[in-house]
C-alpha positions as CSV (number, residue, x, y, z in Angstrom):
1,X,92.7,143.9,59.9
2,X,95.9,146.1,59.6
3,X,95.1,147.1,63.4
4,X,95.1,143.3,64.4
5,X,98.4,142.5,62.7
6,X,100.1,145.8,64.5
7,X,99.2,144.2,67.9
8,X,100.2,140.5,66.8
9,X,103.6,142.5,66.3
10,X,103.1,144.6,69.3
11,X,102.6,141.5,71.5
12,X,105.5,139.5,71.2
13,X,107.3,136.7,73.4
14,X,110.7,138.0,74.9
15,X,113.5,136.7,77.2
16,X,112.4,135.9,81.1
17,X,114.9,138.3,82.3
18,X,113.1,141.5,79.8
19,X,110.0,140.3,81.1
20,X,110.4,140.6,85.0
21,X,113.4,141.6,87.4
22,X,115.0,138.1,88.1
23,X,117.9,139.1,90.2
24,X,115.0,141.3,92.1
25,X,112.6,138.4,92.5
26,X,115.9,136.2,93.9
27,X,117.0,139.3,96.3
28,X,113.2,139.3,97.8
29,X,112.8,135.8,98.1
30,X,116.5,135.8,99.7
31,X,115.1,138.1,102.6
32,X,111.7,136.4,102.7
33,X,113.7,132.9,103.6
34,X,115.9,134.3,106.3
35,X,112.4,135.6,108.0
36,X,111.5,131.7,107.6
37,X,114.7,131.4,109.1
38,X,113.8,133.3,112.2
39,X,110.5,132.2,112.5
40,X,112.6,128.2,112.6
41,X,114.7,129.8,115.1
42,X,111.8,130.3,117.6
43,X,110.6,127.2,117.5
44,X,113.9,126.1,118.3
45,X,113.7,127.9,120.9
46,X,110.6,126.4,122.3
47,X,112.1,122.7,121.7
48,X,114.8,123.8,124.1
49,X,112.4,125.4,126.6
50,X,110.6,121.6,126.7
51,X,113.7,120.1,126.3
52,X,113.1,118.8,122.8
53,X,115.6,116.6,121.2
54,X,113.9,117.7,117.7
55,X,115.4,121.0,118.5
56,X,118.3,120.1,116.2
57,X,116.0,119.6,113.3
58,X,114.7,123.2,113.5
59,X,118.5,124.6,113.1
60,X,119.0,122.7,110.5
61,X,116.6,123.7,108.7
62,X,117.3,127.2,109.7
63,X,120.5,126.5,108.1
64,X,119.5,126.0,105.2
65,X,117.5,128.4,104.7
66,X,119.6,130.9,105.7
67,X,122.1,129.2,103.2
68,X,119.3,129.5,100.3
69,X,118.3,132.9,101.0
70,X,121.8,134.5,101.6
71,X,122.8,132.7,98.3
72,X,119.4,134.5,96.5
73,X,120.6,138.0,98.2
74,X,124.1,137.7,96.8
75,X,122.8,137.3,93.7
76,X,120.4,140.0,93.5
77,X,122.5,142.1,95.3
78,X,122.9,145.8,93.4
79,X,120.3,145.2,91.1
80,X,117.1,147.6,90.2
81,X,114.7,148.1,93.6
82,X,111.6,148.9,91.9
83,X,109.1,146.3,91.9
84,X,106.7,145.7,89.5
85,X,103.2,143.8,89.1
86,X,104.8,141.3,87.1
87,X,107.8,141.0,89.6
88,X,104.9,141.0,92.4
89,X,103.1,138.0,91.3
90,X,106.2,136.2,90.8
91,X,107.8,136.9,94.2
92,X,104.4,136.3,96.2
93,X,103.7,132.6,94.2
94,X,107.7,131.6,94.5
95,X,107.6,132.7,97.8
96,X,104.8,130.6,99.4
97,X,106.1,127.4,97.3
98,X,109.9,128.0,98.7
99,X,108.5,128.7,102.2
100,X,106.1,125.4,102.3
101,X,109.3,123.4,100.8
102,X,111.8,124.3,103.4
103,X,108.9,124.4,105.9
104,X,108.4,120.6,105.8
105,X,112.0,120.3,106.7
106,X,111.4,119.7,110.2
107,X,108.6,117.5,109.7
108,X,110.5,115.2,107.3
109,X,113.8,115.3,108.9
110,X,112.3,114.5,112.7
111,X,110.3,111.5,110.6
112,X,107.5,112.9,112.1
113,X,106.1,112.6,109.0
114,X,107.4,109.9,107.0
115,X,106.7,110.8,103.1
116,X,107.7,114.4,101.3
117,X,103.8,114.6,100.0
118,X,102.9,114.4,103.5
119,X,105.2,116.7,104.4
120,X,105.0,119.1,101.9
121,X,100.9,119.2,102.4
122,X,101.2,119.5,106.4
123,X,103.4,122.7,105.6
124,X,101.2,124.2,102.6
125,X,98.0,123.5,104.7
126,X,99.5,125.2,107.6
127,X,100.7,128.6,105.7
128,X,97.3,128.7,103.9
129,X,95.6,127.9,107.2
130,X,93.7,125.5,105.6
131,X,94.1,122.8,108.6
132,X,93.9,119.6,107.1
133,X,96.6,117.1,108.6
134,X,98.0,113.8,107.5
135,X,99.2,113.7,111.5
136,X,97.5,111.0,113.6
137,X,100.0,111.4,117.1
138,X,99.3,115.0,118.2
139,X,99.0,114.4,121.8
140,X,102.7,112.8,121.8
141,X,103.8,115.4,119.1
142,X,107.3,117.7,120.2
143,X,105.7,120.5,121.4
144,X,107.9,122.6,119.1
145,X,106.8,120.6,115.9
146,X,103.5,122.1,117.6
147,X,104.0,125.3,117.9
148,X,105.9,125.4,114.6
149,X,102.2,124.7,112.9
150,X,100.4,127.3,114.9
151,X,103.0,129.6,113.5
152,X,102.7,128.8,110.0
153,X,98.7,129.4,110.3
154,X,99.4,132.1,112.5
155,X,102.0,134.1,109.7
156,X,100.1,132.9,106.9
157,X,96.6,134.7,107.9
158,X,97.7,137.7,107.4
159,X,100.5,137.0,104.5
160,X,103.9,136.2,104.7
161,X,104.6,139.0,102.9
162,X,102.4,140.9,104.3
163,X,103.9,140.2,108.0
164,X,107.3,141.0,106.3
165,X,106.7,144.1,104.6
166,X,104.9,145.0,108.5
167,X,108.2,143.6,110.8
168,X,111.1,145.1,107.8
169,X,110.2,147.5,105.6
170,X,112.5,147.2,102.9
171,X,110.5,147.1,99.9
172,X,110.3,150.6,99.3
173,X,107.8,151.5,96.4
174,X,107.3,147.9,95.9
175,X,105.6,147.6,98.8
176,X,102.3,148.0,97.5
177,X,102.7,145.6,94.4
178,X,104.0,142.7,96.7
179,X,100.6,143.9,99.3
180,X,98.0,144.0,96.0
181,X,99.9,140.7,94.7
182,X,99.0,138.6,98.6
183,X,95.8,140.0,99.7
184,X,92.8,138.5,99.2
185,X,89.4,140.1,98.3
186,X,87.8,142.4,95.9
187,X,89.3,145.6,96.4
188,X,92.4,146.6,99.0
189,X,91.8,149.0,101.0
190,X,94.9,151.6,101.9
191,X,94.4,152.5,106.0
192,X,97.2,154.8,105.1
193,X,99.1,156.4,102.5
194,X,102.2,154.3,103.5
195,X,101.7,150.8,102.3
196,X,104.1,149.4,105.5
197,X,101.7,151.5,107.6
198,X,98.8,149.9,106.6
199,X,100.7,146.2,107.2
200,X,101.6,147.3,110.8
201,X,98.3,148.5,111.8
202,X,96.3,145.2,110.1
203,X,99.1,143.4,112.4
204,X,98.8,145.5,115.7
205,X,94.7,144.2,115.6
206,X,95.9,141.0,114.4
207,X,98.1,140.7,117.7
208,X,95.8,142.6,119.8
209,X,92.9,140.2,119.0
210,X,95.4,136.9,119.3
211,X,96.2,138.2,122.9
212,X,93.2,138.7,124.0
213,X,92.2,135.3,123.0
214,X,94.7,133.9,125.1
215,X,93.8,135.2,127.9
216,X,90.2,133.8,127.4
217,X,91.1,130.4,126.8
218,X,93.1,130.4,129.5
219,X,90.5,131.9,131.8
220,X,88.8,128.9,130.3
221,X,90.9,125.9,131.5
222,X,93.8,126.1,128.7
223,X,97.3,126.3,129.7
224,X,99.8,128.8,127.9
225,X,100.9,126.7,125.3
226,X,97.3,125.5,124.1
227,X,96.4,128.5,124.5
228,X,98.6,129.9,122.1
229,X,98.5,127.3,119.4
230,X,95.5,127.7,119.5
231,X,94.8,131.5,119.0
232,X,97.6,131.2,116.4
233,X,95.0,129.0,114.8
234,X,91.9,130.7,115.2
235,X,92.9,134.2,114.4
236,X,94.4,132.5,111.0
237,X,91.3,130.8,110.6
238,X,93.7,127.9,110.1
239,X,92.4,124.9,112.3
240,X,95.3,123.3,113.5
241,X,95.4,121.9,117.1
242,X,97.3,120.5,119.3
243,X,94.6,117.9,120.5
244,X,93.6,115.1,118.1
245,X,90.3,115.6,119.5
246,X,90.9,119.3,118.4
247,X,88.5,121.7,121.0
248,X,86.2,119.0,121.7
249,X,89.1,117.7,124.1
250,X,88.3,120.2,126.8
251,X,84.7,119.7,126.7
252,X,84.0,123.2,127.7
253,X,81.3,125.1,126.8
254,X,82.9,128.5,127.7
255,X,85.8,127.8,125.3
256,X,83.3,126.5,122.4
257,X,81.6,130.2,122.7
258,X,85.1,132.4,122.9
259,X,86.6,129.9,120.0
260,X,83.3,130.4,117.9
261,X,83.2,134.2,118.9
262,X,87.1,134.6,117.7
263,X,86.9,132.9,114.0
264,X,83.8,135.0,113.3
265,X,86.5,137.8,114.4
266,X,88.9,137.1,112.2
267,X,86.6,136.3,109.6
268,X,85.5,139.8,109.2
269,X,87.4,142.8,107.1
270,X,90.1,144.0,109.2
271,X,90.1,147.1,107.8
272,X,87.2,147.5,109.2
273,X,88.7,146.0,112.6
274,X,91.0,149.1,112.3
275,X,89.0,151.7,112.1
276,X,86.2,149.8,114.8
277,X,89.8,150.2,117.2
278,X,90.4,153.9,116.3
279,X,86.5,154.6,117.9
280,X,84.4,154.4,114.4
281,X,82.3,151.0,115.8
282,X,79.2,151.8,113.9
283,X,81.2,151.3,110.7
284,X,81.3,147.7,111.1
285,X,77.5,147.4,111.5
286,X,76.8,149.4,108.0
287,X,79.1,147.7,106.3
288,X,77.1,145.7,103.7
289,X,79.6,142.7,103.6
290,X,80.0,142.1,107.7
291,X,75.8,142.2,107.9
292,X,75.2,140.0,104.8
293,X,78.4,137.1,106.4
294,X,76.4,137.6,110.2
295,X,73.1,136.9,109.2
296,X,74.6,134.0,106.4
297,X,76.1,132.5,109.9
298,X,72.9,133.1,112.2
299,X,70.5,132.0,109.6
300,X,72.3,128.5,108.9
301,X,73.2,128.7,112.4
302,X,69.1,128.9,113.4
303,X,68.6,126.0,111.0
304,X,70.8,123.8,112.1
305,X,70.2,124.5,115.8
306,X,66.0,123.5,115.2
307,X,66.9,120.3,113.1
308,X,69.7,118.9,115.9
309,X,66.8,119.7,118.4
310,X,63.9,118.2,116.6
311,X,65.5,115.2,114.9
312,X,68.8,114.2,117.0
313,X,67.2,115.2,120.6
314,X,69.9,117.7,121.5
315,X,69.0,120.1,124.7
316,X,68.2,123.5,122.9
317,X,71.5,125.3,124.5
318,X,73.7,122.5,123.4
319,X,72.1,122.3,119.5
320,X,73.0,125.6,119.7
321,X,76.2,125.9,120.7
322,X,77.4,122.8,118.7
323,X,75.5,124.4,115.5
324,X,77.4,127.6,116.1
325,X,80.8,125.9,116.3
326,X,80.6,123.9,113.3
327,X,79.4,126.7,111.1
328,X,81.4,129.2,112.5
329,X,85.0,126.7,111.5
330,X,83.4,126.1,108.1
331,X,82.2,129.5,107.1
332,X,85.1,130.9,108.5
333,X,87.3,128.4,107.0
334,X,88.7,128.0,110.2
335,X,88.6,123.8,110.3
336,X,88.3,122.7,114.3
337,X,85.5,120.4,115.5
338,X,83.6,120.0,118.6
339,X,81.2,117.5,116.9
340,X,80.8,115.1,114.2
341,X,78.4,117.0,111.7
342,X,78.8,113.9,109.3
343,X,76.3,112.2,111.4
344,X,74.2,115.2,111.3
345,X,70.8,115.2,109.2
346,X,72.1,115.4,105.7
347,X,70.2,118.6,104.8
348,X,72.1,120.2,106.5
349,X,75.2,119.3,105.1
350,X,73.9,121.2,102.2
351,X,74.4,124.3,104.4
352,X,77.4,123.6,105.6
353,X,78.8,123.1,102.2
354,X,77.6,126.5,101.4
355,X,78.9,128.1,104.3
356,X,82.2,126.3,103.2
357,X,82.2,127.6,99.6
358,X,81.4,131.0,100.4
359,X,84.0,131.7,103.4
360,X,84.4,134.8,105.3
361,X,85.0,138.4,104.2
362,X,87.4,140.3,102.0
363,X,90.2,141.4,103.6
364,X,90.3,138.9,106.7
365,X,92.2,136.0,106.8
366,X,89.5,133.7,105.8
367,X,89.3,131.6,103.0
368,X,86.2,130.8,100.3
369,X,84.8,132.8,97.5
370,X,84.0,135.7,99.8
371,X,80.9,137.3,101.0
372,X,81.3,140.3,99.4
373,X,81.2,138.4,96.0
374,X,78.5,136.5,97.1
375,X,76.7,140.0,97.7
376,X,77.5,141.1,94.4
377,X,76.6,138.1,92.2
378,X,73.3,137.9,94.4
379,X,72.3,142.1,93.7
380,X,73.5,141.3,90.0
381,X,70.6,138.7,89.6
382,X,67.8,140.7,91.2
383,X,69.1,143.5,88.9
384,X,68.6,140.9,85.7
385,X,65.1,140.0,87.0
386,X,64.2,143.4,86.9
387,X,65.7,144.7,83.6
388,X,63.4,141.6,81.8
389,X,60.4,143.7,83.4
390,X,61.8,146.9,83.0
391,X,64.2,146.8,79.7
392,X,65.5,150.4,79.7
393,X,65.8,150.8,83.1
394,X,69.4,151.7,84.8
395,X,69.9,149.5,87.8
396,X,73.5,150.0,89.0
397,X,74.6,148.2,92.1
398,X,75.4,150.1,95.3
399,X,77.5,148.3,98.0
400,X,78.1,151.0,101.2
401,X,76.7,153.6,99.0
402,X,79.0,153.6,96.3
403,X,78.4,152.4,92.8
404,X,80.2,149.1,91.7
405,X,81.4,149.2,88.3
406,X,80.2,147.2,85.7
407,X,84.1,146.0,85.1
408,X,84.9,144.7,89.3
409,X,81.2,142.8,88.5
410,X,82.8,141.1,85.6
411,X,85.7,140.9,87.5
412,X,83.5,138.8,89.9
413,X,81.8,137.1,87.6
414,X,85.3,135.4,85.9
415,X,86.6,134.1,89.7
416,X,83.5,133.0,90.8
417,X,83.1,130.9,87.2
418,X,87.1,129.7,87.7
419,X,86.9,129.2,91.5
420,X,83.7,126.5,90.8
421,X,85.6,125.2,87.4
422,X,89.4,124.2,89.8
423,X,86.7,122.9,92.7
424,X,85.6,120.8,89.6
425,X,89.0,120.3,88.2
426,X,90.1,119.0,91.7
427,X,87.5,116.8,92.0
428,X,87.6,115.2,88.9
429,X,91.9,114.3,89.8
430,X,90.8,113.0,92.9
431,X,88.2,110.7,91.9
432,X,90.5,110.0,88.9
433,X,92.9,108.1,91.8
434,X,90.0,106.6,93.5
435,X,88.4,108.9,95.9
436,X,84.7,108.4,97.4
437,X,82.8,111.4,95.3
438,X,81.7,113.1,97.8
439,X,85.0,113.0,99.6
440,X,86.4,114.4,96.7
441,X,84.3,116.9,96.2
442,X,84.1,118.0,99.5
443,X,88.2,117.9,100.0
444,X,88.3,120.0,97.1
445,X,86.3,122.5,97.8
446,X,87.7,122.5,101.1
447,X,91.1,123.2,100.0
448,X,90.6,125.4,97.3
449,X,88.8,127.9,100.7
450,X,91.4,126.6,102.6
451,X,88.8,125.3,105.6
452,X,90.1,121.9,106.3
453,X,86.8,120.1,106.8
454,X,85.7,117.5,105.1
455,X,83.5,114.9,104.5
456,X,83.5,110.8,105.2
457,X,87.2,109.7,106.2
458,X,88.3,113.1,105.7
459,X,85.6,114.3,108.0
460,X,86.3,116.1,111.7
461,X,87.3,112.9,113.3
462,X,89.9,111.8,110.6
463,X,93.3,113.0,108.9
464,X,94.5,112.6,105.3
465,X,97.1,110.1,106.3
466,X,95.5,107.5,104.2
467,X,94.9,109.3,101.3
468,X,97.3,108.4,98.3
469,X,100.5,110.2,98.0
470,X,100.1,111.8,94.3
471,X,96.3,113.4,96.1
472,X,98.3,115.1,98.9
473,X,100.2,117.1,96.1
474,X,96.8,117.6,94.1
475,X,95.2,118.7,97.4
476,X,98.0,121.3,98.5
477,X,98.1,122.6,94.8
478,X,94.4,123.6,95.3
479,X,95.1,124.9,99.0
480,X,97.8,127.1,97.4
481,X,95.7,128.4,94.4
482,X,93.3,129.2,96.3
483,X,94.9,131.0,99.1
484,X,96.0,133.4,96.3
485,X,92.9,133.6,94.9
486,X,93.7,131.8,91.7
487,X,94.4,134.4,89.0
488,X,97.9,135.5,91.3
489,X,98.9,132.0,90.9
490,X,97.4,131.2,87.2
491,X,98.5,134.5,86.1
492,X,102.1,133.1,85.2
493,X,100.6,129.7,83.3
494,X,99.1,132.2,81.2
495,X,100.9,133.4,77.4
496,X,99.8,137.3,78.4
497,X,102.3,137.3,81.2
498,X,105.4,136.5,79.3
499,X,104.2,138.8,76.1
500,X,106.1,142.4,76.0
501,X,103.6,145.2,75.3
């Protein structure tokens, strides 16, 4: 008793500014908005090269958030460098809110989208590459306004603070806070000692891989800029297109393959894409995570490809190809469409919906629960099958030969059990506002693994422009939770944060 009334004395609340660095978090932020700013400036620049009159629209809203951040630097200016977990979490969540606000600028301003939710979810959808659009006009869309969504996906695959802490390095020993704070997975994986090291060689395969997917699209009939909106997309596993009829519009089978080939890509660890380009390729194939997320794909894949055959009369090679496609985008949280799977048998939807819950692999820039906690949860019930047999017995779990600790499976256990509870949560507020159940449930599961996909009038051949204002902000608050993997973002809503040990 005299134990718990130290810690109640222990654990009390204190100022904001005691508890993190405030004029820190304002001088990061500052330097993260002028990147934003650059990024804004570029698409400018491609406005101008198509000769865009929405060009002016991209310098104002460089403007202001050059103005913003220069305002956050000046006040932050001189103060401590050293960043801490607390400060981390609190830069990465302000960050991705401040970047999706100022974002939507161009959007609003042009009046290509006329409301702020719409807005606002276009932008947040686009940095978390989840890919669902409340645009209905792509073909006639500025082809800056364009590319300036292909480069939201394309930034926010990796991280934006990820791609900043790669392209400046300023960050010092903070680095690795702001890194731990932004990527997603189970564990983080250090390719080098130097945490701006390991940013630049993630973004050197990142770019390497987008490159080469240009070329093959174009080999395949797509001209420059498709081309590279759409490898922007793909390697972000974000969705957006510049087609309203997304990849179905060139009706290629060559592009379906490379497109299908390049989100499994990017769906895989790439960490393990590092090493694979330093020589080490038979790495890949004993990792535990990449084999279990292949054969998840193949084996829905397979099922999928027999039941199109058998029951919808597709030729074999195109039940295949169109059953790759669609659950490649959705277990890779990728979001383009070649067919409508709604009108699919609706077994398989069952898959699909799998596929979209459990995402891609830790470490890449897909979205979901992850494989690699799929893997874990799976080994954690045959290990409670056998302990009723065999009650004495040690049965630790072993993932690439090393031994998982019983605390990362609790770990595990806690985000899976929250990740299922906001899916939930989500649904519940949608329906709440009159939503069809299962597109609720679907959009909200969607969003929270950032794929973009839905079902009924949120399905492949439909936006979100009809769906009611207050939902759009519902809906991007799940796509930003769940792009930071929940606790990053819940972690501040919770009394522990803001209690001095």
């Amino acid at each position: 008793m005299e134990h718990h009334f130290k810690e109640k004395e222990i654990a009390k609340r204190v100022p904001f500014y005691d508890i993190v660095n405030a004029k820190l978090i304002a001088y990061v932020i500052g330097i993260l908005l002028w990147v934003e700013g650059g990024m804004l400036l570029i698409c400018m620049g491609v406005s101008l090269l198509y000769h865009e009159d929405s060009y002016i629209y991209f310098l104002y809203a460089t403007g202001i958030n050059l103005i913003i951040g220069g305002g956050l630097m000046a006040y932050g200016k001189g103060t401590n460098t050293w960043i801490t977990r607390r400060d981390g979490y609190c830069v990465v969540t302000f960050t991705w809110l401040m970047f999706s606000l100022l974002g939507m600028l161009p959007f609003y301003m042009s009046g290509e989208i006329s409301t702020l939710g719409g807005a606002f979810m276009e932008t947040m959808s686009g940095f978390t590459t989840t890919g669902f659009t409340v645009i209905d006009h792509l073909d006639t869309m500025p082809k800056g306004m364009l590319f300036w969504r292909a480069l939201t996906q394309w930034v926010g695959g990796l991280g934006i603070v990820c791609f900043t802490i790669a392209l400046l390095p300023v960050f010092g020993g903070g680095s690795l806070q702001l890194f731990s704070a932004e990527a997603t997975g189970v564990t983080h994986d250090k390719l080098h000692p130097k945490i701006s090291m390991t940013t630049q060689l993630l973004w050197t395969v990142y770019i390497l891989l987008t490159t080469v997917l240009v070329i093959l699209l174009y080999i395949g009939g797509v001209d420059v800029f498709d081309g590279i909106c759409h490898a922007f997309s793909i390697m972000g596993t974000g969705g957006y297109s510049t087609k309203q009829a997304s990849i179905a519009y060139w009706n290629s089978p060559f592009v379906e393959y490379v497109t299908s080939v390049f989100m499994i890509f990017a769906s895989l660890n790439f960490s393990m894409l590092v090493v694979c380009l330093k020589g080490k390729f038979s790495r890949l194939f004993k990792d535990g995570e990449t084999r279990w997320f292949i054969g998840s794909v193949l084996i829905i894949t397979f099922i999928i490809t027999l039941s199109l055959h058998f029951q919808l009369n597709y030729p074999v090679e195109k039940a295949f190809r169109k059953a790759l496609f669609q659950v490649s985008t959705i277990h890779t949280s990728c979001g383009l469409a070649t067919d409508d799977y709604t009108l699919w048998p609706q077994f398989t939807w069952m898959l699909l919906i799998f596929a979209m819950i459990a995402g891609g692999c830790t470490g890449s820039t897909a979205g979901g629960i992850k494989n690699m906690r799929i893997m874990l949860m799976f080994h954690a019930f045959k290990n409670e099958l056998k302990q009723l047999i065999h009650s004495h017995a040690v049965l630790p779990i072993r993932i690439n030969e090393h031994v998982i600790p019983p605390s990362l499976l609790k770990t595990v256990s806690t985000f899976t059990l929250f990740y299922l509870l906001c899916g939930f949560a989500g649904c519940t507020l949608l329906t709440f506002f009159g939503i069809n159940f299962l597109e609720a449930f679907t959009s909200s599961f969607s969003c929270l693994g950032n794929v973009g996909l839905g079902f009924g009038i949120y399905g492949p051949n439909y936006t979100m422009s009809s769906m009611p204002e207050v939902c759009k902000w519902i809906v991007s608050m799940l796509m930003f939770i769940g792009r930071l993997e929940l606790f990053n973002v819940l972690i501040l809503f919770s009394p522990v944060y803001w209690k001095e040990w």
